[in-house]
Structures are given as structure tokens and as C-alpha cells.
Z-matrix of the N, CA and C atoms (Angstrom, degrees):
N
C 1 1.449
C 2 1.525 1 108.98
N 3 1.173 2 110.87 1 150.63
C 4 1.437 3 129.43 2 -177.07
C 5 1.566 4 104.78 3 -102.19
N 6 1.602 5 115.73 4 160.10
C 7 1.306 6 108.14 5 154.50
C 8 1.468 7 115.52 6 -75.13
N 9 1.688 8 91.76 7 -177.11
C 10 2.165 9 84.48 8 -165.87
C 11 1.604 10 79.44 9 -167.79
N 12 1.001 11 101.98 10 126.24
C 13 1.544 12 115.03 11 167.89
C 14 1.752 13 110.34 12 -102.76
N 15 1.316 14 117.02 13 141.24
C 16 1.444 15 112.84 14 167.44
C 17 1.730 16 116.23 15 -110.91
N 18 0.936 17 124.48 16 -150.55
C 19 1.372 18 138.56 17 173.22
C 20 1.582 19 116.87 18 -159.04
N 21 1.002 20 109.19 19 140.72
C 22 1.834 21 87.76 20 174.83
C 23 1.986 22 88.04 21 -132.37
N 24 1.246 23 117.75 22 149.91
C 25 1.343 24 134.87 23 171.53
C 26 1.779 25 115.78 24 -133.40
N 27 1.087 26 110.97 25 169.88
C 28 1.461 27 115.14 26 162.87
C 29 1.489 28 112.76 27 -179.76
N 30 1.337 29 109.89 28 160.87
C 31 1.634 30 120.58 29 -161.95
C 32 1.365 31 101.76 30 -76.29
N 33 1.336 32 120.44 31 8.20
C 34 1.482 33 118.55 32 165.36
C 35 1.514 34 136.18 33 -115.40
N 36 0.877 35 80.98 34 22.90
C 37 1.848 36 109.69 35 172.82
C 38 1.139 37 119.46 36 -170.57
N 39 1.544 38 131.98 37 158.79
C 40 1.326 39 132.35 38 -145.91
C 41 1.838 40 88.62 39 -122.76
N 42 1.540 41 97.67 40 142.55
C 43 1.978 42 78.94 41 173.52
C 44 1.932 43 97.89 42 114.46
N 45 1.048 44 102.81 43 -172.14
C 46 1.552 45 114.34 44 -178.18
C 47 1.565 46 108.85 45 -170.98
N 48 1.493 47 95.90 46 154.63
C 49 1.433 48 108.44 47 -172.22
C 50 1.588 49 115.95 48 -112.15
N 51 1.376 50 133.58 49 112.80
C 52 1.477 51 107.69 50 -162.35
C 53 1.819 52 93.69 51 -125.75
N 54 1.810 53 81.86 52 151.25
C 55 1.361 54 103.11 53 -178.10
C 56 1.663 55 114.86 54 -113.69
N 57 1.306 56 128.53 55 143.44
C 58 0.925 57 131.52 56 -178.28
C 59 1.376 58 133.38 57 -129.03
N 60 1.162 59 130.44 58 113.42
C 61 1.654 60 124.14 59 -148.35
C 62 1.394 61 115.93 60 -119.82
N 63 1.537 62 133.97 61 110.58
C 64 1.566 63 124.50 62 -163.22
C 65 1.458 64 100.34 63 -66.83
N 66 1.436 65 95.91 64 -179.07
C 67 1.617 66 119.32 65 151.32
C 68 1.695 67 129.70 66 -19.11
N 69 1.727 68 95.33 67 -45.81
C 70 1.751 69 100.48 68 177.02
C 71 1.048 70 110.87 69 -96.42
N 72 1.811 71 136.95 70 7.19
C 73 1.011 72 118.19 71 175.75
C 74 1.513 73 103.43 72 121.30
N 75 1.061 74 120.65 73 -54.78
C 76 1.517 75 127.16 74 -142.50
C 77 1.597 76 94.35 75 -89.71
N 78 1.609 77 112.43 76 177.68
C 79 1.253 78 112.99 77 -172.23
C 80 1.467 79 122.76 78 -106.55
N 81 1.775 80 125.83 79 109.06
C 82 0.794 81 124.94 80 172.02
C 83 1.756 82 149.60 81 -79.93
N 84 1.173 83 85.82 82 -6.98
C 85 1.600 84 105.54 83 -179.16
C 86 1.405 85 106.36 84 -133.42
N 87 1.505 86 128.30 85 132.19
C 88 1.776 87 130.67 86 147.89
C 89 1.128 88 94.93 87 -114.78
N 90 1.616 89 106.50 88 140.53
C 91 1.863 90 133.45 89 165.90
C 92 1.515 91 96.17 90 -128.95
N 93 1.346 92 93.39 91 116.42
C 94 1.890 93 95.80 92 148.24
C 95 1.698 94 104.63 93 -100.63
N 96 0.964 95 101.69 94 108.43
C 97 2.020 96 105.80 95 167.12
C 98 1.591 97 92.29 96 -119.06
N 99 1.283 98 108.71 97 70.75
C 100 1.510 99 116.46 98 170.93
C 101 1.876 100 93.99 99 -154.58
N 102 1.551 101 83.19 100 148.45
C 103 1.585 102 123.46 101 128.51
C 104 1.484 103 151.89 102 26.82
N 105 1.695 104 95.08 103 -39.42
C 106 1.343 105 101.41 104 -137.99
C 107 1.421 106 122.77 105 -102.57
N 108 1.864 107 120.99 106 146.31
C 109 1.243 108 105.92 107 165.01
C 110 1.037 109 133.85 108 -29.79
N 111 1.257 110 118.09 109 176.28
C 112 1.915 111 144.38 110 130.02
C 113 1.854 112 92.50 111 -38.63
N 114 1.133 113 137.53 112 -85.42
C 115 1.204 114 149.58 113 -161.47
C 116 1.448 115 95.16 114 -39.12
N 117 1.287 116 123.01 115 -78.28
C 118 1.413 117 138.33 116 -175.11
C 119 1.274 118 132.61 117 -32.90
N 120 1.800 119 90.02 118 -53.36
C 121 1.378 120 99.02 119 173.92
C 122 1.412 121 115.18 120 -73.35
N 123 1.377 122 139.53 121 -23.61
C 124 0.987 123 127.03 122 -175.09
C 125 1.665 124 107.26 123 -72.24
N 126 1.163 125 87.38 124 -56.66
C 127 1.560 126 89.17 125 177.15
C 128 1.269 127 129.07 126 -32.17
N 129 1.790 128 119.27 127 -52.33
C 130 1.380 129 117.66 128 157.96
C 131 1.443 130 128.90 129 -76.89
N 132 0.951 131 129.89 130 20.95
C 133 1.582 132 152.03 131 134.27
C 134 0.505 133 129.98 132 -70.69
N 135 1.517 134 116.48 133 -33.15
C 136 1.995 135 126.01 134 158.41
C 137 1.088 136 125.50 135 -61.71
N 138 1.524 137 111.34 136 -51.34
C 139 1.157 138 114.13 137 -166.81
C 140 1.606 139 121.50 138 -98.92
N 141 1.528 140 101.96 139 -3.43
C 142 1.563 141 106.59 140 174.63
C 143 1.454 142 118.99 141 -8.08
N 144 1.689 143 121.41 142 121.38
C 145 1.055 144 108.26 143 172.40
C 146 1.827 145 118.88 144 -85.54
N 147 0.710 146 112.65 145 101.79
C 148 1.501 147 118.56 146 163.20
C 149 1.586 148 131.89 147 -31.87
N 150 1.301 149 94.53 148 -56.36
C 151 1.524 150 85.87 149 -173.54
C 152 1.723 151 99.75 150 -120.64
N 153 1.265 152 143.06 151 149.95
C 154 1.736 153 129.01 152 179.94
C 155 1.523 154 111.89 153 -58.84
N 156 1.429 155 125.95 154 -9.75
C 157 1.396 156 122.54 155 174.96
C 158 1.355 157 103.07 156 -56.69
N 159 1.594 158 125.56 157 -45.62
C 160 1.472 159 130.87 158 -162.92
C 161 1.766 160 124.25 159 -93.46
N 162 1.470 161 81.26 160 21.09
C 163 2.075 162 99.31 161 171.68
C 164 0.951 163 104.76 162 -68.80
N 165 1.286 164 131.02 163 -37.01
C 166 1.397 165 133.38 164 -142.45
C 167 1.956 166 109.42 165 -90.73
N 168 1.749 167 95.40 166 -45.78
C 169 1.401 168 109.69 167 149.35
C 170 1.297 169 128.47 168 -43.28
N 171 1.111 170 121.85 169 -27.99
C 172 1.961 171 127.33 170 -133.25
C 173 2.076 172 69.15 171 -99.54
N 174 1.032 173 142.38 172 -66.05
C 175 1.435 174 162.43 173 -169.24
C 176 1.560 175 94.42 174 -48.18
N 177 0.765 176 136.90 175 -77.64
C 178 1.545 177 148.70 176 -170.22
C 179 1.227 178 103.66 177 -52.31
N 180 1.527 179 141.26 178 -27.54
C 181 1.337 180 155.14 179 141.83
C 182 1.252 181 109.13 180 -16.61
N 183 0.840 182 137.36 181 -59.56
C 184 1.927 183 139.33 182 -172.82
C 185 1.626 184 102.64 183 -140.64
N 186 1.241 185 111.65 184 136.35
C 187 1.744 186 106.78 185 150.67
C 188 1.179 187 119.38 186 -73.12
N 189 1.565 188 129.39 187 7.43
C 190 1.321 189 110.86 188 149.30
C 191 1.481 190 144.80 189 -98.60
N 192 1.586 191 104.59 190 -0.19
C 193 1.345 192 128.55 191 162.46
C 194 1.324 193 120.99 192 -71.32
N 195 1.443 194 126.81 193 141.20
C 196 0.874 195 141.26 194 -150.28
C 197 1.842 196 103.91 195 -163.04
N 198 1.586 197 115.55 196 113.79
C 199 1.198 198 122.37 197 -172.29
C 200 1.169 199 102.45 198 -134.22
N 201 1.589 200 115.52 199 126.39
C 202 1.544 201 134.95 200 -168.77
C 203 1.463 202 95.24 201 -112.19
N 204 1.101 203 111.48 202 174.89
C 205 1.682 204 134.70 203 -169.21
C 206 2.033 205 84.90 204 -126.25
N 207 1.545 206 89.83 205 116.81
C 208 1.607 207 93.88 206 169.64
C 209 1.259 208 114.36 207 -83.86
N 210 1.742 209 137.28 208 128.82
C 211 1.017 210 142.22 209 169.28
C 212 1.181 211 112.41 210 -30.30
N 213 1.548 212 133.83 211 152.41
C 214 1.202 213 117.39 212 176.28
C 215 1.804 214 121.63 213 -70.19
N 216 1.642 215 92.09 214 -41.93
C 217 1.404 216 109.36 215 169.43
C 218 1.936 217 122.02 216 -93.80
N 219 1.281 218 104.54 217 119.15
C 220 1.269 219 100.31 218 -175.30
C 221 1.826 220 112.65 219 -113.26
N 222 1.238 221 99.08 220 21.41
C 223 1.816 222 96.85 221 174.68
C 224 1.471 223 106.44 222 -83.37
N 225 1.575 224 103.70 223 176.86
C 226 1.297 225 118.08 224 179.91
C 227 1.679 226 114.87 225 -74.60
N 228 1.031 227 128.10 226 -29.17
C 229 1.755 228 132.61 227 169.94
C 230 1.474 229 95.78 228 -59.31
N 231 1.395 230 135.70 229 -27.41
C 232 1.625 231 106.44 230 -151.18
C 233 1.918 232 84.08 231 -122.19
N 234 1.084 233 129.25 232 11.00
C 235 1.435 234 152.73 233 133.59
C 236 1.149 235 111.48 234 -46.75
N 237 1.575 236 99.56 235 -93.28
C 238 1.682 237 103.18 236 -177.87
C 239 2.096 238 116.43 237 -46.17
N 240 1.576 239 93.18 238 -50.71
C 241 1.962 240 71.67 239 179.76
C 242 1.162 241 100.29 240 -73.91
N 243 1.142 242 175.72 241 -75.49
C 244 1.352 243 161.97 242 -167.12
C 245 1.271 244 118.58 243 2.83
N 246 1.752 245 107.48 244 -67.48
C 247 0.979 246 114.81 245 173.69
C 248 1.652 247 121.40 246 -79.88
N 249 1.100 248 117.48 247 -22.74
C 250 1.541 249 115.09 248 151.51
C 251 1.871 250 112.03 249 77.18
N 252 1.274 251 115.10 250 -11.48
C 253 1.650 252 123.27 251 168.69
C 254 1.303 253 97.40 252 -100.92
N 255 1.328 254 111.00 253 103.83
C 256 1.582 255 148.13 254 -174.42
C 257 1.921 256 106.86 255 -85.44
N 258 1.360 257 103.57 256 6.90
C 259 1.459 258 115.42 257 162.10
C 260 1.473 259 127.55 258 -60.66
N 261 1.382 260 123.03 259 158.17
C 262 1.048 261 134.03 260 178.75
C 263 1.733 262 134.73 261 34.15
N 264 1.435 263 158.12 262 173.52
C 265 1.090 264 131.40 263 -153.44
C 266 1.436 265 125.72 264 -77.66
N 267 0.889 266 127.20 265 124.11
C 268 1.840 267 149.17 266 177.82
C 269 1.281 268 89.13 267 -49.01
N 270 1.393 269 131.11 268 -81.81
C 271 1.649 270 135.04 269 -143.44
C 272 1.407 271 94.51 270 -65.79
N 273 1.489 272 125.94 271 -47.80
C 274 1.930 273 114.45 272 171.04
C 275 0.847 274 119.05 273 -74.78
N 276 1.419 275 137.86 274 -2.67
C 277 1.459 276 145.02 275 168.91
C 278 1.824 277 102.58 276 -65.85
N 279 1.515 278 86.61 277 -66.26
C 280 1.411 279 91.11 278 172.63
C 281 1.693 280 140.89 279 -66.86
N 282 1.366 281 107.01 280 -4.59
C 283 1.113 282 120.05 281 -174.60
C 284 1.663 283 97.08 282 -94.09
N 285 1.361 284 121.87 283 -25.34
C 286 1.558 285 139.63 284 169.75
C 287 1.532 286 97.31 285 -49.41
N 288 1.531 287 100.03 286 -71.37
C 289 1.701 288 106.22 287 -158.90
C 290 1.583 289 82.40 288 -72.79
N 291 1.199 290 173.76 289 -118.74
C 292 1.451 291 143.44 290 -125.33
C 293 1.103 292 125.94 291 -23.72
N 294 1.568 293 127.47 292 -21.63
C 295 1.436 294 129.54 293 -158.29
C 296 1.584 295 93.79 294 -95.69
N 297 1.479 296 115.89 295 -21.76
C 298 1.566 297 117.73 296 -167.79
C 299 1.770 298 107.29 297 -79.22
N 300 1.454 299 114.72 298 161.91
C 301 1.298 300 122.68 299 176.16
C 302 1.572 301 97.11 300 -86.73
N 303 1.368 302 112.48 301 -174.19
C 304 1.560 303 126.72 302 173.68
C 305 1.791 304 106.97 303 -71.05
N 306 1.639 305 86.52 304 -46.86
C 307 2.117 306 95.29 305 171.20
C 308 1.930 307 100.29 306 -30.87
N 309 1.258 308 111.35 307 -75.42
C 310 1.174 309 139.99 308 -137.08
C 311 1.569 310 91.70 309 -101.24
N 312 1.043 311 146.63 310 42.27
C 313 1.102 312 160.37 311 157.35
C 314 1.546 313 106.22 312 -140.15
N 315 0.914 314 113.07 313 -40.63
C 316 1.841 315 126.74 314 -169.00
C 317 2.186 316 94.27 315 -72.42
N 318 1.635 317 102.36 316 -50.98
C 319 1.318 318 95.43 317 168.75
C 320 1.102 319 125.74 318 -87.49
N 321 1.381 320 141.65 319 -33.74
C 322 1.585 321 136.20 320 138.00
C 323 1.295 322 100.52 321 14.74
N 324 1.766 323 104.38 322 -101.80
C 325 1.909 324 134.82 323 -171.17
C 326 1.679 325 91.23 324 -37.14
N 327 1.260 326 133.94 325 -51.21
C 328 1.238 327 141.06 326 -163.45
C 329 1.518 328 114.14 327 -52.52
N 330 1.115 329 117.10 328 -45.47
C 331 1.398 330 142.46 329 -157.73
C 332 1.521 331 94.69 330 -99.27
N 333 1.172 332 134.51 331 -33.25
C 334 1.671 333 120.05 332 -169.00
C 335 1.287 334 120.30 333 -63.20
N 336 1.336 335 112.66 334 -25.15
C 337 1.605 336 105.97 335 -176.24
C 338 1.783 337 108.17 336 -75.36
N 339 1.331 338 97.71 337 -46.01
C 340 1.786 339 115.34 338 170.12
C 341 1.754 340 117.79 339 -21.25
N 342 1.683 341 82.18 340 -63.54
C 343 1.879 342 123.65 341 -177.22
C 344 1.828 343 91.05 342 -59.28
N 345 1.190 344 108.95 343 -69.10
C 346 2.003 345 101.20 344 -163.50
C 347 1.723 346 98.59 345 -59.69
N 348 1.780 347 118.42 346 -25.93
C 349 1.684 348 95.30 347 -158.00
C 350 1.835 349 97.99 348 -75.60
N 351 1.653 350 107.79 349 -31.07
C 352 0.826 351 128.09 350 -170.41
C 353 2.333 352 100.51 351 -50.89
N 354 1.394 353 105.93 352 -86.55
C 355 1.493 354 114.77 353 166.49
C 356 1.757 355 111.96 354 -22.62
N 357 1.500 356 136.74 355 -51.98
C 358 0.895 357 161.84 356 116.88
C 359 1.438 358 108.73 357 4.69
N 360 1.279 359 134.15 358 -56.76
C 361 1.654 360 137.37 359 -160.87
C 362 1.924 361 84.63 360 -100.28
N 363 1.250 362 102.14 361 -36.16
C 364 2.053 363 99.71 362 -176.93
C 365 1.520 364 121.40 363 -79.36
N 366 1.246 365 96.58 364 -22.58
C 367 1.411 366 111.19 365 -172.98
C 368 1.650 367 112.57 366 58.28
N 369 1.037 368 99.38 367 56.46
C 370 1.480 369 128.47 368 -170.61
C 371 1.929 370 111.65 369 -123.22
N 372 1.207 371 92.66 370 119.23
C 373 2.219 372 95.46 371 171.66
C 374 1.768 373 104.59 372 -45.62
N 375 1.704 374 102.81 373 143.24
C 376 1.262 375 108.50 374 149.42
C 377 1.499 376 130.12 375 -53.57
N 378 0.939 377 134.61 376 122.47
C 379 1.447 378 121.23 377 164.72
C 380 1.135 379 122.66 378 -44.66
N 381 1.586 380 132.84 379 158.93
C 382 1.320 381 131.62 380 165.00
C 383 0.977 382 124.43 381 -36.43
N 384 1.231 383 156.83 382 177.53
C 385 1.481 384 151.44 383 143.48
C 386 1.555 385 118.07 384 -58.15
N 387 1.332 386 100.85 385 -40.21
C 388 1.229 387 113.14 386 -161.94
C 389 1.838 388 93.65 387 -74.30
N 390 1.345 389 112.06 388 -40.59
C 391 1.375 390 115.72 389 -154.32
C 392 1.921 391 96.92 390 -78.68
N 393 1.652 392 111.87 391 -26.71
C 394 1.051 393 111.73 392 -164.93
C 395 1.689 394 91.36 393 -73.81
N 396 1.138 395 137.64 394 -62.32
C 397 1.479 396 125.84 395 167.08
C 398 1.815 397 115.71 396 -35.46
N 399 1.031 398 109.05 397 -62.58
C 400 1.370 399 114.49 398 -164.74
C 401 1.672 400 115.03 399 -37.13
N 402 1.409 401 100.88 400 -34.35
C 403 1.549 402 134.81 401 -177.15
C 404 1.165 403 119.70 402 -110.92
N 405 1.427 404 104.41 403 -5.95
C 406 1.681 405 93.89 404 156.83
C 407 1.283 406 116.95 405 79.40
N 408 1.472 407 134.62 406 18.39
C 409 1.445 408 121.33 407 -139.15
C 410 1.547 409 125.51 408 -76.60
N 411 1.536 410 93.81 409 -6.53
C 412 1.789 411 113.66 410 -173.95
C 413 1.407 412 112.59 411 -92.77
N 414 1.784 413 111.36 412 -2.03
C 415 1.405 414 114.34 413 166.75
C 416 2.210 415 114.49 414 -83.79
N 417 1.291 416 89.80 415 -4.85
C 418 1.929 417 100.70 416 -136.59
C 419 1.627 418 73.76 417 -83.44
């Protein structure tokens, strides 16, 4: 086993919560970079997942939670080949993905394969890189 970081978000608080899980499984890191109530926070204090078996639980908790698997790599090089349309400017592309959090970088990378099968099924061009950040396209 590998480590594996998650994230958890939801449309009711602004921000993200990330989880981090070693080698054996279990959980080595909590981040709240959120938001959150009195209400909230307890709640994710409650339910901390402990070990990565109980991610899967932690989601099923509310329909408004929502827990992603963070890429391992979250820089702008493993961005750009990802997305692989070598169009339009690199240095504002990249000055884009600086402005993003780990959330929003973590779903970015998340969303590209979705985004090409999608362009792919339309027979429609990728967007720029730059434009696919600029616009957000993994929120739409």
C-alpha cells in the first residue's frame, strides 16, 4: 500500500478537509482548511476516519459530502502533461493553477479524463489549458 491522501468538501461550507493515510493504512494527517460551524465541526470530529477502510463511510454520512482521492502529484508540470493540449500560454496557464487550492487542483486533474472522453463523444477541440482553468470546467 501506498499513502493516499483524500479531501472531503461540500456545498455547505467553503474550504476543504484533508485526510491523510500512511503506508499501514491508518490516518496520519487531519487539515481543516475549511469554513466551518460549531455544527460542522463537530461532526467532522466525530466522524474522523481513522483508518482508509472508513473513507468510503465518511461520504455516505451526508448527501452533501463529497470525498475525492488527491492526486499524488499536485504541481503545475504533472497538470500541464495530463492535460496534454500544449496550446496557448504556459506561464498564464501556470500563473492560473497558482491561484487554485489543493481542493481545486486535486478536482481540476480529476475531471480531465471525464472532460477529453466527454470532447471526444462531441467531436469538439480541447480547450486551452489556460481557458480550461480560467473557466473552471470541472465545476460546470
Amino acid at each position: 500500500m501506498r499513502e493516499k491522501s483524500f479531501i472531503m468538501t461540500s456545498k455547505r461550507f467553503t474550504g476543504s478537509v484533508l485526510f491523510k493515510f500512511g503506508l499501514n493504512g491508518f490516518l496520519t494527517l487531519f487539515k481543516i482548511e475549511a469554513d466551518l460551524d460549531e455544527r460542522q465541526h463537530q461532526f467532522t470530529l466525530k466522524y474522523i476516519p481513522k483508518h482508509i477502510s472508513h473513507i468510503a463511510e465518511l461520504a455516505k454520512l451526508s448527501e452533501t459530502i463529497k470525498v475525492e482521492e488527491v492526486p499524488v502529484d499536485l504541481s503545475f508540470g504533472h497538470f500541464w502533461k495530463t492535460y496534454g493540449n500544449y496550446a496557448g500560454k504556459k506561464k498564464r496557464c501556470e500563473a492560473l493553477w497558482e491561484q487554485l487550492n489543493d481542493a481545486e487542483r486535486s478536482k481540476c486533474l480529476n475531471y480531465i479524463t471525464i472532460y477529453k472522453s466527454h470532447k471526444s463523444k462531441d467531436g469538439t477541440a480541447l480547450a486551452y489549458p489556460e481557458t480550461y482553468i480560467n473557466n473552471r470546467v470541472w465545476e460546470n
